[in-house]
C-alpha positions, 0 to 999 in steps of 0.5 A: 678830672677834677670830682664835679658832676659834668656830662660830655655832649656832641650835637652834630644837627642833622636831617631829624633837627628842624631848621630852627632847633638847628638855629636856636641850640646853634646860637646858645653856644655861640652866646658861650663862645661869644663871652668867653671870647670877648673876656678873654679878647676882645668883643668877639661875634663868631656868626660874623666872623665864620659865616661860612660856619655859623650863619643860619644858611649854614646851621648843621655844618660844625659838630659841637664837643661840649663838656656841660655841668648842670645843664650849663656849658663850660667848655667847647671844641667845634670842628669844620669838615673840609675836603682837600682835593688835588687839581685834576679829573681824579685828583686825589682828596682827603677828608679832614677835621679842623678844630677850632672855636676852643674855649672853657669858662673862665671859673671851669679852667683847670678841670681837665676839660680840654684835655677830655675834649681834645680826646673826645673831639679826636675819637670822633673825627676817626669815627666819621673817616677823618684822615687828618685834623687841623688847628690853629693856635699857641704852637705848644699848647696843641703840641700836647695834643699831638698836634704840630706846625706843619708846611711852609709859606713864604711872607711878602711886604710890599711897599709903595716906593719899591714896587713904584720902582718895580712897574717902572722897570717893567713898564712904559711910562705911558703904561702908568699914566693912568690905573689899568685896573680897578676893583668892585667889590663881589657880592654873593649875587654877582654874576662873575662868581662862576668864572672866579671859582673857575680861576680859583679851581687852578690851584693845585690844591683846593678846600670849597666848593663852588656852593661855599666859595663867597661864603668862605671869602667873608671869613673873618671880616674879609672883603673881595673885590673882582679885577676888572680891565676894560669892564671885563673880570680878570681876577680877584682879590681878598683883603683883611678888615683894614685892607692892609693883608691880601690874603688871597689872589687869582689873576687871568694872567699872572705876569700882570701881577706886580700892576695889579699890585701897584693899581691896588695898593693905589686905589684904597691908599696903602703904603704897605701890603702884606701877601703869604702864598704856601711854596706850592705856587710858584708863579706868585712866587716869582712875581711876589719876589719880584715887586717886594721890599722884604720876604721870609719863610714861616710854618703854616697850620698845626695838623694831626695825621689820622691816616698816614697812608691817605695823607702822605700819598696827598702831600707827596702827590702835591709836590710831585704836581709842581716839582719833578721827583726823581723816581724811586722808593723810600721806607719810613718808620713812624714812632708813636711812643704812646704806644710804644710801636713802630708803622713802616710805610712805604712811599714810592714814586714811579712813572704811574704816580705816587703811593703809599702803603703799609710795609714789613720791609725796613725802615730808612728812617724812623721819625715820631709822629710830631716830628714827622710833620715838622722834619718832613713838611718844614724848613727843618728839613733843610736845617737837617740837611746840614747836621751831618752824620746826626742828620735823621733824614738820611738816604731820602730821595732827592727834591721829595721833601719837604712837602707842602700844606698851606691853605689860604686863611679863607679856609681856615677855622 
């Protein structure tokens, strides 16, 4: 690093900060992030865009990693803690670390400052037990860091002439005389809160908690909007700023799926609706595919695995609760070059379930760590598949891989 007087700092405001410290330091780096945002983008306000992370009802909840020279901010990483948990009364959870809110001072760039909080901010989510740290960002910056696109979602665009064509294909024409559902917008007091997060919970995978679950909703100047029939709440819907991206959806009966689609895109007047699901969620899937003009497959969020054991024993356990895999074991080595070492880990599927564990038996395959995740957990995978005797996935059980990570941008960073 460049020969400058600079400090590293981590303000994690706890039970000793009182609530207006908490909010007083917490707005001074907001004002840092906010500036070099705005500089950088445009006009950026965090406190609106995350409320489930900035507002004042939420002071305490991100760790700040700060680089300070003469007492002034000039590069910040902020990270969230989420749960993962598997659906289920002992559904399997890890805890991870996403990383967001990244920015150095525009006259700071060129220190070495990412690179020691990107160090730092790492050493302390293994610190604290983090299994795993997410981002969001330029693929191959973060590549740098250790960090790789994992997962797979698929991207629907539905267009108001072919799903008209759609629900009048699966419809009576006096089904479609008139709107069978409409849409109120959710508010944090609304007494079908309870009953959605209820829907929501139906999801194989999921990262709040009933506490949190509006305040996630509102992220990044989203709307929710409950869908009702006849008065009563059978859904809802989360829609981008301009309405025009459905980021996410939970209906009573997802067979009602493309009318809903149809009511919806009708009731705020677009001609064009973008949806993405991650590949775990098979009835959106099918229905999605059914009312869409177009679909196509692309890689979801950059992670970095702490814990291969806790993680590859979560992701495993998730495929295995929308898939059937076929009984049996597989070893696989993972390569960190850094460090010049080779990890087996043994990956086993019985009728008990599915586990993880370190092991001195061979390796079916050694994989670096980067390339783990994009091998393993993306549509690489099937492109391996096809490389013949190159193909560095050989012998793997059949339908195991690859496995799924995608979270709702509700849940993001």
């Amino acid at each position: 690093m460049e020969n400058t007087q600079w400090e590293y700092c981590l303000r994690s405001f706890g039970d000793d900060c009182t609530k207006s410290d908490c909010i007083r330091q917490t707005q001074d780096i907001l004002d840092f992030a906010n500036m070099v945002f705005s500089m950088e983008y445009s006009s950026t306000d965090f406190e609106a865009l995350l409320p489930k992370a900035y507002s004042p009802e939420h002071c305490g909840i991100v760790t700040h990693h700060m680089i300070r020279e003469e007492d002034r901010i000039k590069a910040l990483i902020d990270t969230y803690p989420i749960t993962l948990r598997l659906r289920g009364e002992n559904g399997r959870a890890v805890r991870a670390a996403y990383v967001g809110t990244v920015s150095v001072h525009p006259n700071a760039r060129g220190k070495g400052y990412m690179i020691e909080l990107m160090r730092r901010t790492e050493e302390y989510a293994r610190k604290q037990g983090y299994a795993l740290m997410i981002l969001d960002g330029e693929r191959h910056r973060y590549q740098c860091y250790g960090f790789e696109r994992a997962g797979i979602q698929y991207d629907f665009r539905i267009e108001t002439g072919n799903i008209t064509h759609c629900c009048a294909r699966l419809y009576k024409k006096e089904y479609m005389a008139a709107p069978v559902f409409c849409f109120a917008e959710l508010q944090a007091d609304s007494p079908y809160l309870d009953g959605l997060y209820k829907l929501y919970q139906r999801k194989l995978l999921t990262a709040r908690t009933r506490e949190d679950f509006w305040w996630c909703l509102q992220s990044y100047s989203a709307s929710t909007y409950v869908i009702l029939r006849d008065g009563e709440p059978v859904g809802y819907v989360n829609l981008s700023e301009d309405r025009g991206t459905l980021r996410e959806f939970e209906i009573l009966d997802m067979g009602d799926c493309c009318r809903v689609l149809y009511d919806l895109m009708m009731e705020f007047d677009k001609e064009q609706l973008r949806v993405s699901v991650g590949m775990d969620e098979k009835d959106k899937i099918m229905e999605l595919e059914r009312a869409c003009d177009s679909c196509s497959a692309a890689m979801s969020h950059q992670i970095k695995i702490l814990d291969y054991e806790a993680v590859l024993g979560l992701l495993l356990d998730w495929k295995q609760k929308y898939d059937t895999l076929v009984i049996s074991e597989y070893v696989l080595g993972i390569r960190d070059e850094q460090e010049d070492s080779t990890e087996n880990y043994l990956l086993s599927v019985t009728e008990d379930g599915v586990s993880v564990a370190r092991t001195e038996r061979a390796a079916d395959t050694v994989l670096e760590k980067m390339e783990l995740v994009r091998v393993l957990t993306t549509s690489i995978y099937f492109v391996e598949q096809q490389r013949g005797e190159s193909n560095k996935i050989k012998n793997a059980p059949a339908g195991w891989f690859p496995l799924p990570f995608h979270l709702p941008e509700a849940d993001t960073f």
